[in-house]
Jmol script that loads the backbone (N, CA, C; Angstrom):
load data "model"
ATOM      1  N   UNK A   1      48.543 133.647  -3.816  1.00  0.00           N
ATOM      2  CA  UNK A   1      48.512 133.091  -2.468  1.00  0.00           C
ATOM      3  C   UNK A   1      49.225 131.732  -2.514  1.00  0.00           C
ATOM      4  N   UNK A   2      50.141 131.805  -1.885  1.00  0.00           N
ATOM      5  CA  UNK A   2      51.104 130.263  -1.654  1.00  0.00           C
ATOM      6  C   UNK A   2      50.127 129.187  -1.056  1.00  0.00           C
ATOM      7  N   UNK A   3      50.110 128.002  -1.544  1.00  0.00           N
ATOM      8  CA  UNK A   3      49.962 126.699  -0.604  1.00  0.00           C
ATOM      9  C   UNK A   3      50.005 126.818   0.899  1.00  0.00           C
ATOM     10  N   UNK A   4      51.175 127.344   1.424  1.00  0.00           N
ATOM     11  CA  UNK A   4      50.582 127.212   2.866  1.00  0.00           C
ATOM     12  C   UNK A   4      49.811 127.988   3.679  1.00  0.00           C
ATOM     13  N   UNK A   5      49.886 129.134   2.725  1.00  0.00           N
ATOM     14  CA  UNK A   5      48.739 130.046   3.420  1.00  0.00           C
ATOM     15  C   UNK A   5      47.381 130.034   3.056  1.00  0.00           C
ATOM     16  N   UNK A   6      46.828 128.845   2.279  1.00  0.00           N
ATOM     17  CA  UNK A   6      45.664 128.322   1.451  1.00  0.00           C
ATOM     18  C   UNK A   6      45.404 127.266   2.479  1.00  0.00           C
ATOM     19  N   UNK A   7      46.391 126.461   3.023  1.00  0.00           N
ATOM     20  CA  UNK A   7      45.999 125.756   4.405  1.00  0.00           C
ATOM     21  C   UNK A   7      45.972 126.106   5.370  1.00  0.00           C
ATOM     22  N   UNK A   8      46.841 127.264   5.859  1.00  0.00           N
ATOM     23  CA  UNK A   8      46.278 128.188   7.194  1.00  0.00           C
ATOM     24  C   UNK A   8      44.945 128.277   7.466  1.00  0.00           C
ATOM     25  N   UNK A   9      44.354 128.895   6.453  1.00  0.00           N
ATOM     26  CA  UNK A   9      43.339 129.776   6.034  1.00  0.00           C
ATOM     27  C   UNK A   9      42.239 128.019   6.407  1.00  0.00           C
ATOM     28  N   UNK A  10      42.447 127.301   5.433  1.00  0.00           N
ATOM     29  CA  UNK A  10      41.371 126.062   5.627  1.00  0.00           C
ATOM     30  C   UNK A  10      41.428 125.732   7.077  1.00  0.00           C
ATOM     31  N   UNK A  11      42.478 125.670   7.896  1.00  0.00           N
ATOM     32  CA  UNK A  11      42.629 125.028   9.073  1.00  0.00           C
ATOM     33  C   UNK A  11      41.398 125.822   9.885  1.00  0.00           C
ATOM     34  N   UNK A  12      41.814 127.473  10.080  1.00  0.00           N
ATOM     35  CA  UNK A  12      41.926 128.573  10.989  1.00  0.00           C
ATOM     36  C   UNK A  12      39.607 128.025  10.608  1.00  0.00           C
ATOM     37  N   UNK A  13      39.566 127.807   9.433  1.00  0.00           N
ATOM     38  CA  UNK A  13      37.646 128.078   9.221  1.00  0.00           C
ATOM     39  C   UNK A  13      37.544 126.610   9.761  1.00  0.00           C
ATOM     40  N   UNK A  14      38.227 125.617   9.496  1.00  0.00           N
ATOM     41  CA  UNK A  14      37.439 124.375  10.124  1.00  0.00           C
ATOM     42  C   UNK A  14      37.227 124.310  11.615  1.00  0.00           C
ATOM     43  N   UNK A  15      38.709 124.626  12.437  1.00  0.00           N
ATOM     44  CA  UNK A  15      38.617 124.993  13.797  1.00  0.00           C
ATOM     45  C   UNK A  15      37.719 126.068  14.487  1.00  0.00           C
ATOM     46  N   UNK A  16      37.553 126.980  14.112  1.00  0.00           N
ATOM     47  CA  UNK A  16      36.273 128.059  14.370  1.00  0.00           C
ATOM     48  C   UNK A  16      34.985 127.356  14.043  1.00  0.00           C
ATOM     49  N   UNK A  17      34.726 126.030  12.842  1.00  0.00           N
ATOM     50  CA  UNK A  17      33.369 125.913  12.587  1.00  0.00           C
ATOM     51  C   UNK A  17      33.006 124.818  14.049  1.00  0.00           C
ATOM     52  N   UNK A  18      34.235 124.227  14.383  1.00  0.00           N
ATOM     53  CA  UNK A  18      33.590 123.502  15.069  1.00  0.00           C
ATOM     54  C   UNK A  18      32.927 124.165  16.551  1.00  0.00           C
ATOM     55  N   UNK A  19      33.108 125.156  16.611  1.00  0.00           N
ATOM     56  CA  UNK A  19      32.642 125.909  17.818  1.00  0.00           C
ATOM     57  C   UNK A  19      30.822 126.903  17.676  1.00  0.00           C
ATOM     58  N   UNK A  20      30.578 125.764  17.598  1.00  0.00           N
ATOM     59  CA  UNK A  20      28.819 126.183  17.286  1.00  0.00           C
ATOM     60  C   UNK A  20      27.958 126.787  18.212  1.00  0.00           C
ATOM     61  N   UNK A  21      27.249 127.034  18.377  1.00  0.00           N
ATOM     62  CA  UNK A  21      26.127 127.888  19.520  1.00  0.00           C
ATOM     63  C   UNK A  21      25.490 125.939  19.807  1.00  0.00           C
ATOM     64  N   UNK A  22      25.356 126.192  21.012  1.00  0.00           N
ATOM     65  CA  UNK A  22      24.567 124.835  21.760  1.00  0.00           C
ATOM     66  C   UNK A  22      23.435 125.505  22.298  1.00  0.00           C
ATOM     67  N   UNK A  23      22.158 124.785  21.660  1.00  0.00           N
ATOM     68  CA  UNK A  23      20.887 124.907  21.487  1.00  0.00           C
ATOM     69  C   UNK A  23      20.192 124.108  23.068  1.00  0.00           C
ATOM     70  N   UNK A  24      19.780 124.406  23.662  1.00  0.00           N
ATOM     71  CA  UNK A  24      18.753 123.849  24.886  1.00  0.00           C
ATOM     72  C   UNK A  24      17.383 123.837  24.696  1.00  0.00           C
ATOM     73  N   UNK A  25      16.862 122.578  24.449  1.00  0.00           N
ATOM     74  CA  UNK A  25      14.905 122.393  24.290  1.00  0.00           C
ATOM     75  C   UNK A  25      14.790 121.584  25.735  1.00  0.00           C
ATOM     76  N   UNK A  26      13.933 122.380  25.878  1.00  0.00           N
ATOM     77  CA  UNK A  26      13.313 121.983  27.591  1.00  0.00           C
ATOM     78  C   UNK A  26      11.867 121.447  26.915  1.00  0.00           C
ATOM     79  N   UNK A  27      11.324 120.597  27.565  1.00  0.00           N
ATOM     80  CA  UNK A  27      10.345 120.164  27.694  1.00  0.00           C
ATOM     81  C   UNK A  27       9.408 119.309  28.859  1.00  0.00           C
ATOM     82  N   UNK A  28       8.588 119.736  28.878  1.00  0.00           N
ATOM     83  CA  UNK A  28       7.708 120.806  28.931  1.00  0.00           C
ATOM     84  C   UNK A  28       8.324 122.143  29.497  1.00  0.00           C
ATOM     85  N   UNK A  29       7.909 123.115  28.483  1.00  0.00           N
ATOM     86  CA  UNK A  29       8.360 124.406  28.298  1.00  0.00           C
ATOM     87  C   UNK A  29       8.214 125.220  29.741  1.00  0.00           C
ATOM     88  N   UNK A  30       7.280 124.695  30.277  1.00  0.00           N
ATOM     89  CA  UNK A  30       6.554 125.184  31.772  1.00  0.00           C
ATOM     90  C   UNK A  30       5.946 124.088  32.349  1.00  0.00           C
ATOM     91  N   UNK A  31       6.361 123.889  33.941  1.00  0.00           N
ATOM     92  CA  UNK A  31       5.889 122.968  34.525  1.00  0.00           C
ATOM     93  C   UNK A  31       4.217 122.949  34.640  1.00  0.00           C
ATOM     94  N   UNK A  32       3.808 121.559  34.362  1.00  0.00           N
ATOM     95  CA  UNK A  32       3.033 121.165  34.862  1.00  0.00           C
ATOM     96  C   UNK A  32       2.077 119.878  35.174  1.00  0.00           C
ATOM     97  N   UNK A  33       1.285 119.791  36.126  1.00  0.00           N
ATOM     98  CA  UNK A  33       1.267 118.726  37.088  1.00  0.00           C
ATOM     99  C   UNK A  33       0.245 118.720  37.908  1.00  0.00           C
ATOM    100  N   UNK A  34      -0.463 118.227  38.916  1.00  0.00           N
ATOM    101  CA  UNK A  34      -0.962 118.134  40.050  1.00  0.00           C
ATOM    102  C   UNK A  34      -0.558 117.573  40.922  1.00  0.00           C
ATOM    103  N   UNK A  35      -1.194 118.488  41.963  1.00  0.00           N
ATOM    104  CA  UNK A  35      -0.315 118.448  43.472  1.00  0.00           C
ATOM    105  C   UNK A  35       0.056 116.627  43.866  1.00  0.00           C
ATOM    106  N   UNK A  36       0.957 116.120  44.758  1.00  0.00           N
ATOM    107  CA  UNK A  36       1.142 114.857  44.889  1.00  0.00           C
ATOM    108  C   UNK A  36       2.015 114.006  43.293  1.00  0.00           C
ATOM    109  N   UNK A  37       1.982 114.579  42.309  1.00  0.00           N
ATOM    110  CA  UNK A  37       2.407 113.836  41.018  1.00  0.00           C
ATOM    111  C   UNK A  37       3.811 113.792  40.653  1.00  0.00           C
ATOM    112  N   UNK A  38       4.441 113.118  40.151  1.00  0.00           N
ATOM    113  CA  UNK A  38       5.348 112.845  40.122  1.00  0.00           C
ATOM    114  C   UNK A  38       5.844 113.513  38.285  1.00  0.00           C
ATOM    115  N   UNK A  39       6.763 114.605  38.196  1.00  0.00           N
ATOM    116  CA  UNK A  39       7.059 115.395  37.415  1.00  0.00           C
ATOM    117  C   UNK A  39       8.044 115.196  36.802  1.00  0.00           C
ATOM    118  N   UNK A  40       8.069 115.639  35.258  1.00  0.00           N
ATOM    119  CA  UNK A  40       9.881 115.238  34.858  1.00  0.00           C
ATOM    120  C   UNK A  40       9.417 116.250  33.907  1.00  0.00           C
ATOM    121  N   UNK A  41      10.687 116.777  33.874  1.00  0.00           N
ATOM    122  CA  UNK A  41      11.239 118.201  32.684  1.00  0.00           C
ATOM    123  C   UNK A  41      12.565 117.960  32.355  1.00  0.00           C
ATOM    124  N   UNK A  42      12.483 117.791  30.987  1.00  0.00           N
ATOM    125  CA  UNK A  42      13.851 117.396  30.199  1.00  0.00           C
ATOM    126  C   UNK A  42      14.080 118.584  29.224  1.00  0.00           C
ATOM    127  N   UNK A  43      15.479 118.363  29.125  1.00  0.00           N
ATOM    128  CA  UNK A  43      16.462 119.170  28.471  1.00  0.00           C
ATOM    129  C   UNK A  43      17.731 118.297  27.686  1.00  0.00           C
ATOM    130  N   UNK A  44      17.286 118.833  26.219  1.00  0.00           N
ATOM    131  CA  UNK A  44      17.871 118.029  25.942  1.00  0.00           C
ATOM    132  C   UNK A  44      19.337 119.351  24.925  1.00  0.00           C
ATOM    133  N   UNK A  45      20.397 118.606  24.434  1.00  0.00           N
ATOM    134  CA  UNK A  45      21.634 119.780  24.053  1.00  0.00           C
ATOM    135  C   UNK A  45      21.351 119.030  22.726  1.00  0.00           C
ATOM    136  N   UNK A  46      21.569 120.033  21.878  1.00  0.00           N
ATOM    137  CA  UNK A  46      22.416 120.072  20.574  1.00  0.00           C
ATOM    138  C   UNK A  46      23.269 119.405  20.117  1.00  0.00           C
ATOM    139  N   UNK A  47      24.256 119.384  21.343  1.00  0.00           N
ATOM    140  CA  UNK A  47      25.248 118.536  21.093  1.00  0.00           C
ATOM    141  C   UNK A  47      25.803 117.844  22.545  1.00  0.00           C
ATOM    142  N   UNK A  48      26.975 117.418  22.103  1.00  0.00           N
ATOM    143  CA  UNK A  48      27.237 116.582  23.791  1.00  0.00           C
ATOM    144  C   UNK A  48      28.322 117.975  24.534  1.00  0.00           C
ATOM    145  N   UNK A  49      27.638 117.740  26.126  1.00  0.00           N
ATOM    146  CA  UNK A  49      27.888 118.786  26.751  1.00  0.00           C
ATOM    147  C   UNK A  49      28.049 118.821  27.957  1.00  0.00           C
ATOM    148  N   UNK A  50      28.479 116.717  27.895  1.00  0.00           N
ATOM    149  CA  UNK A  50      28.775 116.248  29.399  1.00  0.00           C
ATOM    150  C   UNK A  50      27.791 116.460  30.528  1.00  0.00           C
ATOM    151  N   UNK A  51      28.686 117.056  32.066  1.00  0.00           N
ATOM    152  CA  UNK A  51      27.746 117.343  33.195  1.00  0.00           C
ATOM    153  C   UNK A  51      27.744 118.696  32.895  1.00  0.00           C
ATOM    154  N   UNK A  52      27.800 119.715  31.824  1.00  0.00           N
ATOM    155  CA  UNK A  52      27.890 121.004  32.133  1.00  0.00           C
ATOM    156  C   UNK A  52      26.127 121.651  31.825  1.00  0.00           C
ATOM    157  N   UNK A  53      25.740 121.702  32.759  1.00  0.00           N
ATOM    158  CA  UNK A  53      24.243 122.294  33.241  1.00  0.00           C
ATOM    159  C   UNK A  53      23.938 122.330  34.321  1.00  0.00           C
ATOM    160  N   UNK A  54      22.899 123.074  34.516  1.00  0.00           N
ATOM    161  CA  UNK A  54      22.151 123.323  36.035  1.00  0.00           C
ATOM    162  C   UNK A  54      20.607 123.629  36.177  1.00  0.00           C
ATOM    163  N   UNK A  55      20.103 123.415  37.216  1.00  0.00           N
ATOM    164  CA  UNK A  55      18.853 123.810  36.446  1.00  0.00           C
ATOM    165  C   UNK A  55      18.357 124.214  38.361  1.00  0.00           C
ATOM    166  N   UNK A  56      17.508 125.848  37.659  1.00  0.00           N
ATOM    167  CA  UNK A  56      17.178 126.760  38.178  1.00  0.00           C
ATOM    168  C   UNK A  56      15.442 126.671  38.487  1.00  0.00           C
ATOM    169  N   UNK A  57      14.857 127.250  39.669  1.00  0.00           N
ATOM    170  CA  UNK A  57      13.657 127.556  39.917  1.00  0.00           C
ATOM    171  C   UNK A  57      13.615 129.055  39.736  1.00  0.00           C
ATOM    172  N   UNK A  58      12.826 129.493  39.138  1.00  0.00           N
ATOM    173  CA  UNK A  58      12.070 131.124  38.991  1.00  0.00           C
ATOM    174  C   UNK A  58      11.404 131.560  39.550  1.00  0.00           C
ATOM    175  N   UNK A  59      10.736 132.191  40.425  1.00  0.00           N
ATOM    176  CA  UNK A  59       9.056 131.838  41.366  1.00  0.00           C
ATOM    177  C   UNK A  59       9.190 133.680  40.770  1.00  0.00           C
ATOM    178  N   UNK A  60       7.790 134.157  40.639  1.00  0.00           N
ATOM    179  CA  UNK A  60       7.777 135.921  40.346  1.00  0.00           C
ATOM    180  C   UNK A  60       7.800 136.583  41.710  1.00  0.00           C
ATOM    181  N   UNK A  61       9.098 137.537  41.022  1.00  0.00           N
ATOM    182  CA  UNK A  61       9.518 138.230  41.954  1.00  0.00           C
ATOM    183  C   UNK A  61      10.468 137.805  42.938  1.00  0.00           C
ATOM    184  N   UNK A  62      10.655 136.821  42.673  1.00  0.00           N
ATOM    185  CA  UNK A  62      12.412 136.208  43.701  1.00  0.00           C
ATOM    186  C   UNK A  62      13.695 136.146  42.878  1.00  0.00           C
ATOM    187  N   UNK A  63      14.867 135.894  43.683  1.00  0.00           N
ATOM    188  CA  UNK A  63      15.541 135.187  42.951  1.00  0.00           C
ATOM    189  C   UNK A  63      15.364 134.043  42.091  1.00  0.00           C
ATOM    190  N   UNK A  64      16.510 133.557  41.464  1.00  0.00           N
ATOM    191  CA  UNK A  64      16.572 131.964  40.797  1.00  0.00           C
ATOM    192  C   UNK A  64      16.878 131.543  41.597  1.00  0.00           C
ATOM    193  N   UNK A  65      16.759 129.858  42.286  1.00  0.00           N
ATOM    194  CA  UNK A  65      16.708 129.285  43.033  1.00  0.00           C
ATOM    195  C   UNK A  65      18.099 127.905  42.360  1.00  0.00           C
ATOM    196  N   UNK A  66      18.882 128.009  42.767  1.00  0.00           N
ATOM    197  CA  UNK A  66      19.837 126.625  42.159  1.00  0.00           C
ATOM    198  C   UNK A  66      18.925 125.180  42.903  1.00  0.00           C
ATOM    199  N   UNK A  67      18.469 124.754  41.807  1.00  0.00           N
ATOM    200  CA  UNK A  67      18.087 123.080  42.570  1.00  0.00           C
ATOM    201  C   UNK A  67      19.326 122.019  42.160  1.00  0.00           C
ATOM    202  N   UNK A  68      19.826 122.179  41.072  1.00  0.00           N
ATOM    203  CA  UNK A  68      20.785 121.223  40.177  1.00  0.00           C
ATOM    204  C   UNK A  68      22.107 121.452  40.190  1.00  0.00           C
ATOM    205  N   UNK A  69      22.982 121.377  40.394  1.00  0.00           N
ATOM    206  CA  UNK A  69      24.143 121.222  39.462  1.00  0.00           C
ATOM    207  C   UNK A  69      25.011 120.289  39.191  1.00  0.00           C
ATOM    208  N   UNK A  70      25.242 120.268  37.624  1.00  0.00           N
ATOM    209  CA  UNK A  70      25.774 119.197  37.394  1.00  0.00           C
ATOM    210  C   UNK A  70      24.808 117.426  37.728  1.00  0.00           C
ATOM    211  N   UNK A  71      25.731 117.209  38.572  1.00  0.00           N
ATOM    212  CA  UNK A  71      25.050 115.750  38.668  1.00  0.00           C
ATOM    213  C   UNK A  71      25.054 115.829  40.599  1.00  0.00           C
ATOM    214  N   UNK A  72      24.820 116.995  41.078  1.00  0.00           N
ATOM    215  CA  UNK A  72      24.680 117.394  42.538  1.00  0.00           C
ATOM    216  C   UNK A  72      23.425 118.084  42.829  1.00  0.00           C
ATOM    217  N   UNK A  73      22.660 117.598  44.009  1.00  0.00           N
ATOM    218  CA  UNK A  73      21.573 118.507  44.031  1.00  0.00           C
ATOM    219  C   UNK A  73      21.484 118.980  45.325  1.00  0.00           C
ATOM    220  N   UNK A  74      21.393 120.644  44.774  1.00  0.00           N
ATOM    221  CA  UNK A  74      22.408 121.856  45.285  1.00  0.00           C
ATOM    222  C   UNK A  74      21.583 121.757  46.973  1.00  0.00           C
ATOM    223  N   UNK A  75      22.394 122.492  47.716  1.00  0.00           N
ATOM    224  CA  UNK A  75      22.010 122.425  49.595  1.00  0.00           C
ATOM    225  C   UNK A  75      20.666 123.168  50.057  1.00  0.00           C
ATOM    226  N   UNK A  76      20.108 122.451  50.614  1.00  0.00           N
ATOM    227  CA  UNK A  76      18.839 122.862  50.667  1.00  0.00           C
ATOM    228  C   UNK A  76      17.177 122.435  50.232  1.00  0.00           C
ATOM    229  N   UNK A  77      17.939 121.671  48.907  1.00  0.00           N
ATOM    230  CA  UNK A  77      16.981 121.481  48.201  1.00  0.00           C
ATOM    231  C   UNK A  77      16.185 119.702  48.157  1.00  0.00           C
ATOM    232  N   UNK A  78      14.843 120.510  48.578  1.00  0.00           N
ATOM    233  CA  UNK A  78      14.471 118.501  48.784  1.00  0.00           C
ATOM    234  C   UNK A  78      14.493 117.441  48.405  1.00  0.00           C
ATOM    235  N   UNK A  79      14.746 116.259  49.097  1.00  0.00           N
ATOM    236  CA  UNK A  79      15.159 114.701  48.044  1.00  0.00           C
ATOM    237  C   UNK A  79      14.752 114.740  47.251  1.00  0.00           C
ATOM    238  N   UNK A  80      13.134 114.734  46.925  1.00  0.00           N
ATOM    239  CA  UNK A  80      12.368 114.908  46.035  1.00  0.00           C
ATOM    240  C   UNK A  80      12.362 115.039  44.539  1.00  0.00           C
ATOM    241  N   UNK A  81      13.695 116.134  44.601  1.00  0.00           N
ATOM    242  CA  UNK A  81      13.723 116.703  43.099  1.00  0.00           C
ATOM    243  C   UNK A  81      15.290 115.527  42.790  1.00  0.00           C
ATOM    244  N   UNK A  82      14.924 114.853  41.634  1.00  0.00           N
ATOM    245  CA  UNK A  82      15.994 114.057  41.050  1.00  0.00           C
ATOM    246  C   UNK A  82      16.844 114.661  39.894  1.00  0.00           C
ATOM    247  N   UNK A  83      17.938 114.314  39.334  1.00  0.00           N
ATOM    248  CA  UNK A  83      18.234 115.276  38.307  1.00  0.00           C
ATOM    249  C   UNK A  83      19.011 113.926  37.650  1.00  0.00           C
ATOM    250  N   UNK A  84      19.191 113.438  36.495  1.00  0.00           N
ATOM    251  CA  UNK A  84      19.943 112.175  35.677  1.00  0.00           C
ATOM    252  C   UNK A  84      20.088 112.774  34.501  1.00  0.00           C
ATOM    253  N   UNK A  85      21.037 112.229  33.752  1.00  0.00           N
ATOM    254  CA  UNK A  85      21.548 112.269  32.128  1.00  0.00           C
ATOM    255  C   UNK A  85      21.775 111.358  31.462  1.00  0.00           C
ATOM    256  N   UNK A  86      21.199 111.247  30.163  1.00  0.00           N
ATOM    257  CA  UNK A  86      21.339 110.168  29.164  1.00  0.00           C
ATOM    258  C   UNK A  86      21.940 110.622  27.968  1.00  0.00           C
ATOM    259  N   UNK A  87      22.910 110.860  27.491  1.00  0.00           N
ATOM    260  CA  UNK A  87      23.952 111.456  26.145  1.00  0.00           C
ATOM    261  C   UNK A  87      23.490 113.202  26.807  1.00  0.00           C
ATOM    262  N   UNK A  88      22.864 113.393  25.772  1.00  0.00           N
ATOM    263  CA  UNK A  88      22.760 115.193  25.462  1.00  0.00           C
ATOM    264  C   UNK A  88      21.102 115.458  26.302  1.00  0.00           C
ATOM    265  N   UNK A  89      20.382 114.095  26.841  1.00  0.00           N
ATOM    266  CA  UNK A  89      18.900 114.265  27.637  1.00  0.00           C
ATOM    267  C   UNK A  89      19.199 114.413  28.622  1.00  0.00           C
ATOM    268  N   UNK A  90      18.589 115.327  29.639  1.00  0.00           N
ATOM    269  CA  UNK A  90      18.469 115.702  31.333  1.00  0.00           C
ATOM    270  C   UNK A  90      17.298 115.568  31.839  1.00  0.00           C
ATOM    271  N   UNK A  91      17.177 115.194  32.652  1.00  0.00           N
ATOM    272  CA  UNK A  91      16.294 114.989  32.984  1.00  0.00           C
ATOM    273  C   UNK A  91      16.002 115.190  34.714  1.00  0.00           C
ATOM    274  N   UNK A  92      14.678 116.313  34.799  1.00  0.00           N
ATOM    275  CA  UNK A  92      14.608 116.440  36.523  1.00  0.00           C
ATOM    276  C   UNK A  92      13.202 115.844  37.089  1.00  0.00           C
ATOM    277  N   UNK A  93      13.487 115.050  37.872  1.00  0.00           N
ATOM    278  CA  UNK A  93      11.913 114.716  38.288  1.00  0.00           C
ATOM    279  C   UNK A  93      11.937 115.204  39.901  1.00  0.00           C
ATOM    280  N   UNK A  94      10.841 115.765  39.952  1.00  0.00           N
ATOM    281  CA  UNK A  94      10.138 116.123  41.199  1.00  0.00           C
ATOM    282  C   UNK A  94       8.798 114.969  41.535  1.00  0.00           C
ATOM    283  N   UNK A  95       9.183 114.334  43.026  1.00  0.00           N
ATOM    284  CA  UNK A  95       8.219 113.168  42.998  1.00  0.00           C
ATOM    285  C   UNK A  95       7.553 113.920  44.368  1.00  0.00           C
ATOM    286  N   UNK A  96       6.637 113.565  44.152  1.00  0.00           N
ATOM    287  CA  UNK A  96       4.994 114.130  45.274  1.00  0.00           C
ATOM    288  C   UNK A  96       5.667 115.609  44.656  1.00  0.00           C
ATOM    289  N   UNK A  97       4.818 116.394  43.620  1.00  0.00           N
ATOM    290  CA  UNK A  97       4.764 117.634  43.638  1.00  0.00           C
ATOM    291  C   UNK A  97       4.208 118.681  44.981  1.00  0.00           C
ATOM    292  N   UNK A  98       4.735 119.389  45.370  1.00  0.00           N
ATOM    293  CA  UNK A  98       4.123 120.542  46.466  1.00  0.00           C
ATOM    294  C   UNK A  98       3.866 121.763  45.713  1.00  0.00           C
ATOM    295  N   UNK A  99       2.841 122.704  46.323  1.00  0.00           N
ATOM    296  CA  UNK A  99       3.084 123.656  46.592  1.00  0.00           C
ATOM    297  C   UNK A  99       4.101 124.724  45.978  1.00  0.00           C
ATOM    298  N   UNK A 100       5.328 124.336  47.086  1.00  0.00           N
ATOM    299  CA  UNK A 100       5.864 125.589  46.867  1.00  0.00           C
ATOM    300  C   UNK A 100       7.194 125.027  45.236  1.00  0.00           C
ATOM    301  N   UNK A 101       6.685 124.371  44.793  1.00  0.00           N
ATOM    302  CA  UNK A 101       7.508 123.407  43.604  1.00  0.00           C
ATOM    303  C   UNK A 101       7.169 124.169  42.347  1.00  0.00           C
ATOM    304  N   UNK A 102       5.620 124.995  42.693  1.00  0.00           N
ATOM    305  CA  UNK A 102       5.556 125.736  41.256  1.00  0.00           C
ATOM    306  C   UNK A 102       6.141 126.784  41.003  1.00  0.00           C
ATOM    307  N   UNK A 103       6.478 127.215  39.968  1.00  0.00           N
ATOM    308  CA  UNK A 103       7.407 128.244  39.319  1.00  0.00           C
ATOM    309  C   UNK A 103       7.722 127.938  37.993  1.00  0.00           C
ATOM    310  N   UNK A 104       8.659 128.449  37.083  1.00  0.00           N
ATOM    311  CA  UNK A 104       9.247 128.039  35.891  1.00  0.00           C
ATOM    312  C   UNK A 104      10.816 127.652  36.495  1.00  0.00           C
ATOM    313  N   UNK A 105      11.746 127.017  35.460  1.00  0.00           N
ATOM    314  CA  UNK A 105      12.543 126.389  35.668  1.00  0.00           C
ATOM    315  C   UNK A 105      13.252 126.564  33.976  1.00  0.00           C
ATOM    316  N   UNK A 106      14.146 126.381  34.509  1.00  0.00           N
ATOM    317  CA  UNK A 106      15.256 127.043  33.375  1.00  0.00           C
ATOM    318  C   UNK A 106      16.538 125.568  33.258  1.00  0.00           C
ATOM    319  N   UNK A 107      17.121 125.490  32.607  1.00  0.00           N
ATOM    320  CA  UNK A 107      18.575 124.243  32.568  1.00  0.00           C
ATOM    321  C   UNK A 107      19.503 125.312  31.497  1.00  0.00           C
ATOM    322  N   UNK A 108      20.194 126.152  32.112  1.00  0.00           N
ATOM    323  CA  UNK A 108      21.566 126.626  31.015  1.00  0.00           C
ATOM    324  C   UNK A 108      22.576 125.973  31.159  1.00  0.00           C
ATOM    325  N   UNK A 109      23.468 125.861  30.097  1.00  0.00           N
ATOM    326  CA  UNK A 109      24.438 124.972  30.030  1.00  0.00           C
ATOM    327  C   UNK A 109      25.528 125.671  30.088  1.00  0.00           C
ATOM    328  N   UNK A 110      26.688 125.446  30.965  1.00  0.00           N
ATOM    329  CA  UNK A 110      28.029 126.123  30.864  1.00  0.00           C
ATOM    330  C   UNK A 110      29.120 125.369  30.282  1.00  0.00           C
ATOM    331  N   UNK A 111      29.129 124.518  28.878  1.00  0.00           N
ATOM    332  CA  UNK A 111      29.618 124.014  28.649  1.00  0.00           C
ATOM    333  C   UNK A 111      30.771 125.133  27.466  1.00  0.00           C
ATOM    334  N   UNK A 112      32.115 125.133  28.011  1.00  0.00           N
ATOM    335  CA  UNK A 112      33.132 125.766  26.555  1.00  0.00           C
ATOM    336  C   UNK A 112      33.934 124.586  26.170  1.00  0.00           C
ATOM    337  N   UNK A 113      34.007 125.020  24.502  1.00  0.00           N
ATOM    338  CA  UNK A 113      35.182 124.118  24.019  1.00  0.00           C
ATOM    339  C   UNK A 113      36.341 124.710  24.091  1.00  0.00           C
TER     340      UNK A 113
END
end "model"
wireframe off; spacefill off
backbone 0.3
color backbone group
């Protein structure tokens, strides 16, 4: 095997390694709270992944509900729910919890290199 095809070869594995699976830890795993309280569920990345996330309501038996995207909070959805980022941390707070606020909640990231 020649020299330059001994560096092809090194290039072609370093460029592929850098393309890793990006890991999402939510915390708290499932909301929770009492009614009137002021809520925060963070998500934090693996790695840096900019504004690329969103973060979803679940309620059983409905659709997903878009509350987030990005650094926009999507039409419809009440002042209430805040959404901020600090490096690879997200963070959503829901202030005076309601009612209809419970469900699970999801943050996937659409970030490609």
């Amino acid at each position: 095997m020649n020299v330059l095809t001994q560096l092809l070869g090194l290039l072609l594995l370093w460029l592929t390694g850098g393309k890793c699976d990006i890991h999402m830890t939510q915390s708290p795993a499932s909301l929770s709270g009492s009614l009137e309280e002021i809520v925060n569920i963070t998500c934090q990345a693996s790695q840096g992944i900019g504004n690329s996330l969103s973060r979803y309501q679940q309620k059983p038996g409905k659709s997903q509900l878009l509350i987030y995207d990005a650094t926009s909070l999507a039409d419809g959805v009440p002042s209430r729910f805040r959404g901020s980022r600090s490096g690879t941390q997200f963070s959503l707070k829901i202030s005076r919890l309601q009612v209809e606020d419970i469900g699970s909640y999801y943050c996937p990231q659409h970030y490609s290199t």
